[in-house]
Structure formats: C-alpha cells, structure tokens
PANU-798686 format. One record per atom (N, C-alpha, C): x negated, z, y negated. Coordinates in steps of 0.1 Angstrom, whole numbers, plus 5000, padded with zeros to 4 digits. Each point is the difference from the previous one (the first is absolute). Last residue first. Example, Ala and Ser with C-alpha at 12.3 -4.5 7.8 and 13.67 -1.06 7.14 Angstrom:
487250715022
499150004989
500850084989
499749995057
500950004988
499150004988
! end
This chain:
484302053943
500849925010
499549875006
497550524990
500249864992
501149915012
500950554993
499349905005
499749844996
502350394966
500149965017
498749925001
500750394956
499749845009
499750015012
503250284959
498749975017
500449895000
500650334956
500049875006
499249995008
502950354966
499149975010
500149875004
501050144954
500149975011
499450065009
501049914943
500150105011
499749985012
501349764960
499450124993
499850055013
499149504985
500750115012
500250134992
499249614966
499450025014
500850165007
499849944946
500549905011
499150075008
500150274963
501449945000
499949875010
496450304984
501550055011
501149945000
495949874969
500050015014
500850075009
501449794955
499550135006
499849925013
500649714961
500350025012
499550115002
500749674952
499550075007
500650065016
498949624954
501350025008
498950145012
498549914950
500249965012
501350055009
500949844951
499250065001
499349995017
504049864973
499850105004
498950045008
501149574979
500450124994
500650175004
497049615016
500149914986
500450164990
497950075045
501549945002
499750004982
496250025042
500250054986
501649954996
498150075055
499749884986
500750064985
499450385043
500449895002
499649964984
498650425029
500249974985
500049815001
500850485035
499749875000
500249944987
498750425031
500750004990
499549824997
498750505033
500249844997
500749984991
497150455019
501449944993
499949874998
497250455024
500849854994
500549964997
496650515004
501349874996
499749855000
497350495023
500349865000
501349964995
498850445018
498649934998
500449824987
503550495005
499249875009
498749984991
503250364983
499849995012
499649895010
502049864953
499250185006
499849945013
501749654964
498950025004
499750105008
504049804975
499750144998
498350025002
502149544985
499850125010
499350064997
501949474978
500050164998
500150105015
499349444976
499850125009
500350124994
501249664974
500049895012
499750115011
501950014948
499650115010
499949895013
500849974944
500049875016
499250105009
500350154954
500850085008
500449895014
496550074957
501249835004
501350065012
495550254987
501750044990
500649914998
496149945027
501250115004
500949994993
498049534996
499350194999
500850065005
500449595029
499649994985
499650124992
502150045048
499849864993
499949994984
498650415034
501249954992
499649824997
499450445037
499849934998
500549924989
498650525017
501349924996
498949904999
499650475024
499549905001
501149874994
501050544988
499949925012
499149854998
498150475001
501149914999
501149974994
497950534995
499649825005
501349885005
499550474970
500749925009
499349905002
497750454992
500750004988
501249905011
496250165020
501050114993
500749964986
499049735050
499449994981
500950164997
499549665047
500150154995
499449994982
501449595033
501050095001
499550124991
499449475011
499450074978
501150165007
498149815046
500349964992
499950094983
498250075045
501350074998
500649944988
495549905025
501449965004
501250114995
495649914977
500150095009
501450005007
498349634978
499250055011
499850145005
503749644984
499650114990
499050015016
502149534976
499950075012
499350134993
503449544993
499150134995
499650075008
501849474994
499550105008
499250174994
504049494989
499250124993
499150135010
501849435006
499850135009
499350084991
503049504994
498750094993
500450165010
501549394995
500950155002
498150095003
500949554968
500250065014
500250104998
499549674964
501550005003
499150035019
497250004963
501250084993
501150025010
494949885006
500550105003
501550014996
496849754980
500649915011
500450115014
498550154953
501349884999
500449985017
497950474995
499849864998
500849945000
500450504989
500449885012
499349854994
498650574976
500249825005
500249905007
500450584988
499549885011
500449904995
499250544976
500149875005
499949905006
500750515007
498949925001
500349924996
501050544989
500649854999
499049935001
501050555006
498949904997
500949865007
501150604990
500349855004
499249894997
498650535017
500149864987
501249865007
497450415027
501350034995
500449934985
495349935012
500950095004
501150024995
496549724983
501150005002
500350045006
495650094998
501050004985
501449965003
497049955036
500750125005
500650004982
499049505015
499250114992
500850115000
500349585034
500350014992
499250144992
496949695026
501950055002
500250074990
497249544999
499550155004
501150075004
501349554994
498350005009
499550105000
505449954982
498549994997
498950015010
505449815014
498950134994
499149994992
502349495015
499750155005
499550104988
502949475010
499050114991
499850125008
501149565021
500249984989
499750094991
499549855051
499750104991
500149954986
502049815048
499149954986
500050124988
501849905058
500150034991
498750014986
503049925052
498949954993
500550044991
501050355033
500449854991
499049944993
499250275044
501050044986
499749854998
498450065042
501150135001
500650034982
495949695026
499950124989
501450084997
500249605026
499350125009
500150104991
503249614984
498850044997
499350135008
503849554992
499550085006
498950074995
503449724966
498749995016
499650145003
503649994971
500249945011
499049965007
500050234955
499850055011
500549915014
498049894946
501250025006
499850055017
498350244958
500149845002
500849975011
499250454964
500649945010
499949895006
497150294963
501349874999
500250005016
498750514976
499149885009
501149864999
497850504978
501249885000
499549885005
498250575002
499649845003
501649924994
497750574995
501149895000
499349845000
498550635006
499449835004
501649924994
498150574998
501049875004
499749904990
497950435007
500449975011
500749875003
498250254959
498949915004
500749965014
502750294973
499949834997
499149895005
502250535008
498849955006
500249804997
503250374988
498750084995
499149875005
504049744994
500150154999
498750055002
502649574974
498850075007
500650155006
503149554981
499750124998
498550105011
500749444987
500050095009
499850154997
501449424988
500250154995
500050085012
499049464985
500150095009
499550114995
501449474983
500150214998
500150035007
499749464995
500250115004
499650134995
500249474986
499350104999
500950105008
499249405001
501350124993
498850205003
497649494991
500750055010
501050144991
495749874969
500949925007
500750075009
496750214977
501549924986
500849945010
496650455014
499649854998
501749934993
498450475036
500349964985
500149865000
498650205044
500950114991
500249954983
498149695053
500450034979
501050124999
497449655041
500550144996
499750024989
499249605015
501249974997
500650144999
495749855008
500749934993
501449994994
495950245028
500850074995
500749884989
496949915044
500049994983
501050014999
498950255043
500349894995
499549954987
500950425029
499349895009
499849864989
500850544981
501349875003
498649905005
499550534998
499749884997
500849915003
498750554989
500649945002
499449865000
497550475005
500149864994
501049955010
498250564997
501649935004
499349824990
497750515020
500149884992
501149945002
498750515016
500649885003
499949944988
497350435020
500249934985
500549865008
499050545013
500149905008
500549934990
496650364991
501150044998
500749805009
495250204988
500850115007
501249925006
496649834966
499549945014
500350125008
500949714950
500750115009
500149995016
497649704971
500050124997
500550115003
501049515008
499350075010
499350154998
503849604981
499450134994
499450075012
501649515004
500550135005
499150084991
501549494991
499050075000
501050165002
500349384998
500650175004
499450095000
500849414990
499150145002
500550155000
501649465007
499650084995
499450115004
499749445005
500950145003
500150084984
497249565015
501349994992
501150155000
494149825011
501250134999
501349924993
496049845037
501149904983
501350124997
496950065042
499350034986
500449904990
501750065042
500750064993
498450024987
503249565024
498450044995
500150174993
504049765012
498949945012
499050074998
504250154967
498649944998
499750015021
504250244982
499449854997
499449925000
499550504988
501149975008
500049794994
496950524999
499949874998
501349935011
498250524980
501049935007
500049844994
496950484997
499949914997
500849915008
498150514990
500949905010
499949904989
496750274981
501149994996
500149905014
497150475005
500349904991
500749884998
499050385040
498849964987
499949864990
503050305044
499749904997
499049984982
501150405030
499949855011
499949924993
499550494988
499349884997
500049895006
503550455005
498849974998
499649874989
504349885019
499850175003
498350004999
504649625000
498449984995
499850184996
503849575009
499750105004
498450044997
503549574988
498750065003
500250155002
503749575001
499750154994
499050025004
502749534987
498450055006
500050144997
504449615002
499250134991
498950045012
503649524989
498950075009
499150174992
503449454999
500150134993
499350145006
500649425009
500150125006
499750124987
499149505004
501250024988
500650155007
496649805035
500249944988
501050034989
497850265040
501449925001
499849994985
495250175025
501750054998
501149854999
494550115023
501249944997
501150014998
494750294995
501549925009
500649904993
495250344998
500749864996
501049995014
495850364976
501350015011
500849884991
494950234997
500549924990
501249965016
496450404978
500749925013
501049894993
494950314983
501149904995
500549925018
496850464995
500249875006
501849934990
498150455003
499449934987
500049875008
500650265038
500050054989
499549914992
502649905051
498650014990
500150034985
503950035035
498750085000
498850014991
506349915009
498649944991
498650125004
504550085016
499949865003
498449984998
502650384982
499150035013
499649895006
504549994971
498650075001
499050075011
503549565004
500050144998
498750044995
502149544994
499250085005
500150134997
503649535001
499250134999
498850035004
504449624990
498850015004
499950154996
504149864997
499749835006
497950055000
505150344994
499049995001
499249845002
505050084978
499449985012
498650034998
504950194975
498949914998
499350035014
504949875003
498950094999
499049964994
504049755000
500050065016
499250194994
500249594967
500950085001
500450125013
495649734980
500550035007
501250124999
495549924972
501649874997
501050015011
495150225002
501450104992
501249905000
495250075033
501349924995
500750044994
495350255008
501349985004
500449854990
494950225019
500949934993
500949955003
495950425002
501349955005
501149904991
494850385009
500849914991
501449945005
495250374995
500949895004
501149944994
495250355007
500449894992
500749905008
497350385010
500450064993
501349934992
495849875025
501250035009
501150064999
495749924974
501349895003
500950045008
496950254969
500450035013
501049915002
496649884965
499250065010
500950095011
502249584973
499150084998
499350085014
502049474989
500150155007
499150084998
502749524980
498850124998
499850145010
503249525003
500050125002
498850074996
503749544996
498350064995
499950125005
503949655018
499850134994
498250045002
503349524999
498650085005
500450084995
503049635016
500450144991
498650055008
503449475003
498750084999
500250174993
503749665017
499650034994
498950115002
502849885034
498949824995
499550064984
504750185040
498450094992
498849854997
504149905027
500250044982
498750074994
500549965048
499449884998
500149994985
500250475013
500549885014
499649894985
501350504997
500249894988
499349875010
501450525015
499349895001
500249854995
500350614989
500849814999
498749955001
502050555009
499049914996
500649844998
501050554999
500749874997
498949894999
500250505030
499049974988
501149854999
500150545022
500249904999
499449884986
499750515038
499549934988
500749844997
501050485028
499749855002
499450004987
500350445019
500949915009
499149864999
497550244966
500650095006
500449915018
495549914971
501649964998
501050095011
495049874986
500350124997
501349924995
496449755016
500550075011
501450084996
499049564971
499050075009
500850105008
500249414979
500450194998
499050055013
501149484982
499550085002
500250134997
501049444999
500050124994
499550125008
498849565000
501349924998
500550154997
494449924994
501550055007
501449944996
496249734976
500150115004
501050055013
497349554996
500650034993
500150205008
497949535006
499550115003
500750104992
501649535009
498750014988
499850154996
502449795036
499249915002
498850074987
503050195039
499650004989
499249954995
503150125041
498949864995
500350004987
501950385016
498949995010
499349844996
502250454969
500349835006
499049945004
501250594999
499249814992
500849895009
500450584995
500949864999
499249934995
499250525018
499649914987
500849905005
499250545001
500549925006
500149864992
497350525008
499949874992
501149965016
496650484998
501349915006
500449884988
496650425000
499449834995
501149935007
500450475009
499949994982
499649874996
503250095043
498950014995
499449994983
504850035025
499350154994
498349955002
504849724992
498549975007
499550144997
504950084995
499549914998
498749955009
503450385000
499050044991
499049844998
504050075027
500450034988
499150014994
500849865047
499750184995
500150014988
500949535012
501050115005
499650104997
498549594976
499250115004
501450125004
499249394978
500750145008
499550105004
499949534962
498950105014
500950135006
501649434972
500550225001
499050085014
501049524963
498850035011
500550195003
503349514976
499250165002
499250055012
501049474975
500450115011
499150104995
501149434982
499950184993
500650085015
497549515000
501350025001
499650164995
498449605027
499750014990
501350044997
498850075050
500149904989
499950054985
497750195049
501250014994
500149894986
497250245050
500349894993
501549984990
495850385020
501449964997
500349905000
495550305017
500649874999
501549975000
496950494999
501149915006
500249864992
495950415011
500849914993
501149915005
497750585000
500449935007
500349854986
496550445011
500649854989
500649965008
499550545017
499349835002
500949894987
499850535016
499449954991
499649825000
502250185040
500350044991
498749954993
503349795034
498750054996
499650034987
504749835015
499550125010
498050104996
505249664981
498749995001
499150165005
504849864995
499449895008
498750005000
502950324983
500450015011
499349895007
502349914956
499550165004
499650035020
501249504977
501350134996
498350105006
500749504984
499250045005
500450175000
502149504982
500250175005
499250015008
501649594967
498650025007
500350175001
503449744977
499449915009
499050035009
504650204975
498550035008
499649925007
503549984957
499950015015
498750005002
501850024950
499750105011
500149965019
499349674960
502050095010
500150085000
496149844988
500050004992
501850065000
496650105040
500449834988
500850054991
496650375033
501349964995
500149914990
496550255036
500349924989
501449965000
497050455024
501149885003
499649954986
497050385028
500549904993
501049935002
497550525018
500349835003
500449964983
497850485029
500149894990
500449925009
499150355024
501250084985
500149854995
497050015034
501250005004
501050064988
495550025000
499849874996
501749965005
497050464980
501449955009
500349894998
496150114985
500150055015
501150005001
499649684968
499350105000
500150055009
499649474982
500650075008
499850194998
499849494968
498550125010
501150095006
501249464986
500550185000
499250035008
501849524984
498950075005
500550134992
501849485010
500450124993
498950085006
500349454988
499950105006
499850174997
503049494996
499650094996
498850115004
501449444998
500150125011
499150104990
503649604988
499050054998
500050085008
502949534997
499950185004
498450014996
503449594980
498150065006
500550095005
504149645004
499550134989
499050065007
502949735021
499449924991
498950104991
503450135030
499149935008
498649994988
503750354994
500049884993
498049965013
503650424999
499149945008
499849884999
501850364962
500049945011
499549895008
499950294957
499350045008
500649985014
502449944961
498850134998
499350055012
502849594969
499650025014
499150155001
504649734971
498350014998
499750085015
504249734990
499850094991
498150034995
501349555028
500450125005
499550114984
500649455014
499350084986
500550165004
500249645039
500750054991
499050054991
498249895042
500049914987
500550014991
501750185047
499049984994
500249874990
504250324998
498849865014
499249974994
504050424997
498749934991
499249945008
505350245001
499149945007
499049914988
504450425006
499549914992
498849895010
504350414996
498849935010
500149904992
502750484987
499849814996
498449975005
503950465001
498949955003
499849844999
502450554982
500049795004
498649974999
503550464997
498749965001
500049845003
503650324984
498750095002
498949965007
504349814965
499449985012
498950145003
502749794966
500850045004
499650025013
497349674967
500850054999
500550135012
496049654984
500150125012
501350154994
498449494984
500350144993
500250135002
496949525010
500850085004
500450124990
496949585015
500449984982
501050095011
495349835021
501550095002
500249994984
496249715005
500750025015
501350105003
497649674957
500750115007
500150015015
497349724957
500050015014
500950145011
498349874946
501349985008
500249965015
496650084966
499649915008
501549945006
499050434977
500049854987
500049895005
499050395027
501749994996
500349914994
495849985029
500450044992
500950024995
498950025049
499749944990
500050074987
504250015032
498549925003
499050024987
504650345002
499049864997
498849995010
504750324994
498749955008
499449864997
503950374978
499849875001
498350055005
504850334993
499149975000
499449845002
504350384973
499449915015
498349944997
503950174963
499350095008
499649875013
501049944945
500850025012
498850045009
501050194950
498449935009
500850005016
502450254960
499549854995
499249975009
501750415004
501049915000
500049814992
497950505022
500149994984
500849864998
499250155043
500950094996
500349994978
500349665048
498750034990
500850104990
500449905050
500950024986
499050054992
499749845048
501250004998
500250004985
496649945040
499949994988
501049984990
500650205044
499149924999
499750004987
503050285026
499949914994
499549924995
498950385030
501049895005
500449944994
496850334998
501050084996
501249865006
495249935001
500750175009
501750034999
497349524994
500350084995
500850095004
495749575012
501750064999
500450134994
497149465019
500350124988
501250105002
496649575024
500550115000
500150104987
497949545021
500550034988
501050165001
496849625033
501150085000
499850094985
497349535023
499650104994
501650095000
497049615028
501050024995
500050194995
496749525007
500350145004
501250074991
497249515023
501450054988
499550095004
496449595006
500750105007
501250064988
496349714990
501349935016
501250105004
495750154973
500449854996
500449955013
499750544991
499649915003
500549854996
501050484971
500449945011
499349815002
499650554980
499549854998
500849935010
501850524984
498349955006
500449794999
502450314958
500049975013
498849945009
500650324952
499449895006
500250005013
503050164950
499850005019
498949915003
501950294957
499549905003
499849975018
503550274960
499149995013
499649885001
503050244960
499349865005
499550095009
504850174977
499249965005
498549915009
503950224959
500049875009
498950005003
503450414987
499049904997
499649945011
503150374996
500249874991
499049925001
498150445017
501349935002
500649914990
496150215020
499849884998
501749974995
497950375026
499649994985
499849904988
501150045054
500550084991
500050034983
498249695041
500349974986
501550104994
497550085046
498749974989
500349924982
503150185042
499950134985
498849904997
500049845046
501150074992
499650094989
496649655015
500950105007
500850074991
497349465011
500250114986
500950135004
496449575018
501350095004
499950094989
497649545031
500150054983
501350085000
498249795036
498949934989
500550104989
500950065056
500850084990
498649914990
501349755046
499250114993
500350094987
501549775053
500349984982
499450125000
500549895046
499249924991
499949984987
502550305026
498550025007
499149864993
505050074992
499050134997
498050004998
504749715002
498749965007
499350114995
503850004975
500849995020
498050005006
499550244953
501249925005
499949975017
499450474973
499349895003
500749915006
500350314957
500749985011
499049865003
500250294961
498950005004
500249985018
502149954951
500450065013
498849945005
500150094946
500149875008
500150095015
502750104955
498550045004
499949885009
503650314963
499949865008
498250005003
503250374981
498949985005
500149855014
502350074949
500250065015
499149945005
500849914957
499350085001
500250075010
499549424994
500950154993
499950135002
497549514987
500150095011
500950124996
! end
C-alpha cells in the first residue's frame, strides 16, 4: 500500500435500490498502514441451492492513481480477493489497480459454492431460536426501546422509543433469531434510563430444554443506552456445565455471568444472573447449561454482603452433576461492605492439546510489556481450520491451542516485561494461527509510568530474533494478528507468512439481488 490516501468509495452501484453495502472501509482508515500489506476478512450472506447472487468489488483512490508506487521499493503494490482460504488458491480478483481512481470487478457466488463464511444469512436449513426479551417499564414507558444488531452490525430486531404506552408494566417480546454473535442495546431518549429502583432487563431462550440461566441481563441505571455482546451458540452448545452455588443468608446479594473469550469479534455473554435473582437463604442453587465443546469461557461472580457461604463449585462434562470433574472457587465472604468480583477461567474440554511447556512441537515466545493494570489482559492462540463451510456463528472455525493463566495476571508485574512460553503441537506445525489479546479495560498495554508495550510474538526464544508478531497495542480493546507457520525445511528452518500479507486489503462490497 502506498502512502496516499487510498480508501474504499462508498459509491452506489446502477441498482441502487437492491444492493446492499456487506463490508466498507472509509477514507484515511489505512493511513497508518503505509507500505504494508494488508488482511481483511470478509463474510458474505449465504447463497441458496439453485440460486446465484452476484456480488460488486469496488475500490478506489482520492488522489487518482491507484496503487501506484511502493515507496520503499521492494513490495509490488496491488491487491488479491480470494474465495476461501488463500492456501486454497481460489482467486476471484488478482489486480494492481494501477493508474486509476477506482475499479470495479463483479463477481457471482451459486448456491452450493464453498462461500468465504456466513454471518448470518437466511440459510433455510439452519435452527432459528426464539428469543425472549423482557423489561419492567418505568412511568416513562414512551422514553424506552430496543434494537439487536448481527454480527455486521445490521438491525435485525428495532423496537424504537415511542411504542410502549403503559407505564410501570413488564413488557415480553418474542424474537426469532439464529445461532450467531449480536449486540442487545436498551435505549432511554431522556437519558436517565429505567428510573425504577427494581427495573431489570433480561434475554432467555424460549425452549429451554435444561433450565438453564439468562442469556444476559442488566438493570435500570443506564444513561441513553446500554449495550451488551451476547452469543447464541445453537445446536454447538452439547457440552454439560453445573455451577454449585452455596447461598448465604443475603442471596440476593449474589451474581454472576458467563462470557466467550476464543472469539476474535468480541468476548460474548452466553449466560447470566443478575443479583437479586436468587431468594432463598442458606439454600444450595445449582444452575446447568450447554456450552460449545473445545470453547474457552470465564465465570465472573459478583458478590456484596453474605450471598454466598462457601466454596462455588464448577462441574464441566459430566450428565451427572454429582460426578465432580470441575473446579472450585471460593469468594472471601468476610468482606460484608465492599462489592467482590471472582474471575474462574475454563476450556470446555480435555485440555490435550493446551501446553505452555513440554519437548515436543516447535515453541513460541510471547512478550508482553505491562502497563499499571496486568490483571486487565487476557491472550488466546488459536489454529485456524479451514473456513470455506459456512458458519451462522459469524467466525472461523477455530482450535484453541494455548491460553493465559486461569487466574489473571498478578498487579507484581506492573509495568514488567513478562514472557509466556507456547508449545505448537506437532500436528499443528504446518497451519495458519490467530494470536488474540485482549485488555479489559479497553485501552489496551496504553498507560504505565514507565513504557508499555509492545505485544511481540517470536518463533523460538526471543533472543532468536524470528519476530512473527509485533503491536503497539494502545487505545483498543482487542489485538489480532494472524501469522502462518508452514512444514519444517531440512535447512532453514520454518517457512513463515504474516498475516498481512494475503487477502484483500480493502473494500466495499454489495450484494445485488439473487439471480
């Protein structure tokens, strides 16, 4: 990419009224990117079995020469659109978008094709789930509404401000939506939220077969909106998960919430209870769902007073939850002033193949300068498989290969450099790999009075100087990085791939009508 502000045009084509905008990048968004090669991933909607839908490719450049001149003078400049996987060699555009200020290349995908991946189009075939949404209303029952948003961001479910009239009333709404990652966003025009003191808004899934918790939940005290990431994991959820609960003498005191961490999109909510759920005192509760097998998952407890009286207890696996195979967790109930979060991490699975050490597979180094707040950040490595089947869930199939520690990190390393070792399994050697880091106070390794960051990757120890990742990390929630470690070479060792160096760097892309 060269260092003129090349972007994508945000022009609508001849059929206006039937092409949709799937995917758009706006001027200056790779300002900061110059010489380099950049990856985007694209999920196109599904296309029926009979049917074509034809897709438009649009790129272009403010200044009118397109991708003209690589200014450091070794990396030819232009772009490439794959089907698929790149390794798959399936091209649809191989261009060098010379001498130009914009070009466009129509393409067409018929059903049955191996389409990129799917994030949430109208697949016949595919369960819908019906959601139901609930909200205690407050005397202004006309201030509130809701929308949901796919994983696109498009709005599948708008219920705007203005449609509900009676005040203090529960209202419930019946959704119907597929398996798949969307945001739940509550709205409040006057700005002050639900102004009752017992207001609650909740998400379940309406045929539930094994009495499981909220799909998530919040309360009144939110300014405009409130927003929340949840995931409906759909017919993949088949792995068992009891949570033990002890409740002490003010249960109501006592909550909780279980996110999705393996998720490049977001982490996702997949169950809740708020506090205030629970009534009966010194009563043992015992809360069972269905997660996603080889999933990656954290349980934060909440807990004010005496809600709970002695050790949580997490059984994962087991039909039967009196065959403890979990673990255990214990909140310090001693401190009956002050609001106390728990944090248990869990991989869905038998951990067979997650390894920070051991003699076999090639080894990794990951180097992460800290800044004040170490307990905020999370890292997953995940294997890539291969993505040409479809998938509602809106990411890639993918195979957790190591994570974090199961507690978080320790505030001692503040502003510390700290190194993880990773272990690739053998039969891991020759895919392509997603480093995920995430900081939970969305500003990334940005404030240290000394320097934070940057987040490095290495092939072998650091002082091997094989650099596979390196970012700054500031100001976001969230790094990715891809990087691909191909078969061992007799005499050089692995053959290696930046994730920025294939697939599109850029587009917009509408889809027309099906043909």
């Amino acid at each position: 990419m060269d260092n003129e502000e090349t972007s994508i045009n945000r022009e609508a084509a001849a059929k206006a009224k039937e092409d949709t905008v799937i995917f758009f990048r706006p001027p200056e968004y790779y300002k900061d990117r110059v010489n380099e090669i950049v990856v985007e991933r694209i999920s196109i909607p599904g296309t029926s079995p009979g049917a074509s839908r034809q897709f438009s490719f649009i790129i272009s450049d403010r200044y009118g020469d397109g991708l003209c001149c690589s200014w450091v003078g070794d990396k030819p400049t232009g772009y490439t659109l794959y089907e698929g996987d790149p390794s798959d060699g399936q091209v649809i555009v191989d261009s060098k978008f010379e001498s130009s200020g914009r070009e466009v290349k129509v393409f067409t995908v018929h059903g049955g094709d191996a389409n990129i991946f799917d994030a949430g189009g109208e697949y016949e075939s595919e369960t819908s789930v019906e959601i139901k949404v609930t909200i205690t209303l407050d005397v202004y029952p006309d201030e509130t509404g809701f929308f949901i948003e796919d994983s696109l961001q498009r709005r599948v479910v708008d219920v705007p401000p203005g449609t509900y009239k009676d005040q203090n009333k529960k209202i419930e709404e019946i959704v119907t939506l597929y398996p798949g990652l969307y945001t739940f966003t509550i709205t409040d025009i006057f700005g002050d939220g639900l102004t009752r003191a017992d207001s609650f808004y909740q998400l379940d899934l309406v045929n539930d077969n094994v009495g499981r918790p909220h799909l998530l939940t919040g309360n009144g005290a939110f300014t405009s909106q409130e927003s929340q990431v949840f995931l409906i994991e759909g017919d993949a959820a088949k792995y068992p998960l009891w949570i033990h609960i002890p409740l002490g003498v003010t249960p109501q005191d006592f909550g909780f919430a279980i996110y999705r961490l393996d998720l490049v999109e977001s982490n996702a909510v997949v169950a809740s209870r708020a506090r205030g759920s629970y009534e009966l005192a010194n009563e043992d509760a015992l809360e069972t769902l269905l997660v996603t097998e080889g999933g990656l998952y954290r349980i934060i407890f909440e807990n004010t007073s005496q809600g709970i009286n002695g050790d949580i207890r997490i059984n994962m696996g087991s039909t039967n939850p009196n065959i403890f195979k979990g673990i255990e967790y214990t909140i310090n109930a001693e401190d009956t002033g002050n609001l106390q979060r728990g944090h248990a991490k869990f991989y869905a699975g038998a951990p067979f193949s997650l390894s920070t050490s051991g003699d076999e597979g090639e080894v990794l180094t990951l180097r992460m300068n800290f800044d004040r707040f170490p307990s905020e950040v999370e890292w997953i490595l995940l294997s890539n498989n291969d993505i040409s089947t479809s998938s509602r869930l809106g990411f890639m199939d993918r195979e957790i290969v190591a994570f974090g520690p199961e507690v978080l990190y320790d505030q001692e390393l503040e502003n510390k450099v700290f190194e993880e070792t990773i272990m690739i399994p053998e039969h891991l050697k020759n895919h392509r790999f997603t480093l995920l880091v995430t900081d939970s106070g969305n500003d990334g390794l940005c404030c240290s009075f000394g320097e934070a960051g940057p987040v490095e990757l290495f092939q072998g120890a650091a002082e091997e100087s094989n650099l596979l990742v390196s970012d700054p990390f500031e100001g976001k929630d969230r790094l990715v990085e891809e990087f691909y470690l191909f078969g061992r070479s007799t005499d050089s060792g692995w053959s290696l791939f930046y994730a920025s160096h294939f697939w599109v760097y850029g587009l917009i892309l509408l889809s027309s009508m099906n043909l």
